[in-house]
Phi, psi and omega in degrees: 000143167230136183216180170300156185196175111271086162314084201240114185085271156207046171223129195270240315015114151304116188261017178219164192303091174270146184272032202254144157217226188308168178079347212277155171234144183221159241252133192213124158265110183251119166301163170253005178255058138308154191278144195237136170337151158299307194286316186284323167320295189301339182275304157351268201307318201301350201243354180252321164300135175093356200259033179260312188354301191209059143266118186292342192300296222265003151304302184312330203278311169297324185297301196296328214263348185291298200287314176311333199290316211252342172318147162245118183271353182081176167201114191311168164202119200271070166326311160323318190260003180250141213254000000 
C-alpha cells in the first residue's frame, strides 16, 4: 500500500484514510531519488567547482590539447597541377 504523507518535523501527516488502526506500527520506505531543494543543488554544485584548479595532470592534458589546437601543420601544394 502506498499513500501520501507530509512531513513535519518528526512527524509524518498522512494525508488520506487509512484501514489500519491506531497504534499500529509501521514502516516507512523513503527513496532515494528525491527530487533535491534548489540551495541544496548549489552547495552540491559550490563543492565541486574548482576542484581540478591545481590539478597538474589535467593542466598537462590542457597545455596538449592547446598546442595541437594552435600547432601550423602546414599544407602541401602542388604547384604543377595548377592550370
Amino acid at each position: 500500500m502506498k499513500v501520501k504523507g507530509i512531513i513535519r518535523g518528526k512527524t509524518i501527516e498522512i494525508l488520506e484514510s487509512l484501514p489500519v488502526p491506531d497504534g499500529l506500527e509501521i514502516f516507512i520506505e523513503i527513496p532515494d531519488n528525491l527530487p533535491v531543494e534548489s540551495d541544496e543543488k548549489w552547495e552540491q554544485l559550490q563543492a565541486i567547482i574548482g576542484a581540478w584548479k591545481n590539478d597538474e595532470e589535467i593542466t598537462e592534458i590542457f597545455n596538449g590539447i592547446d598546442r595541437e589546437r594552435h600547432a601550423d601543420l602546414g599544407q602541401t601544394i602542388n604547384f604543377d597541377n595548377l592550370n
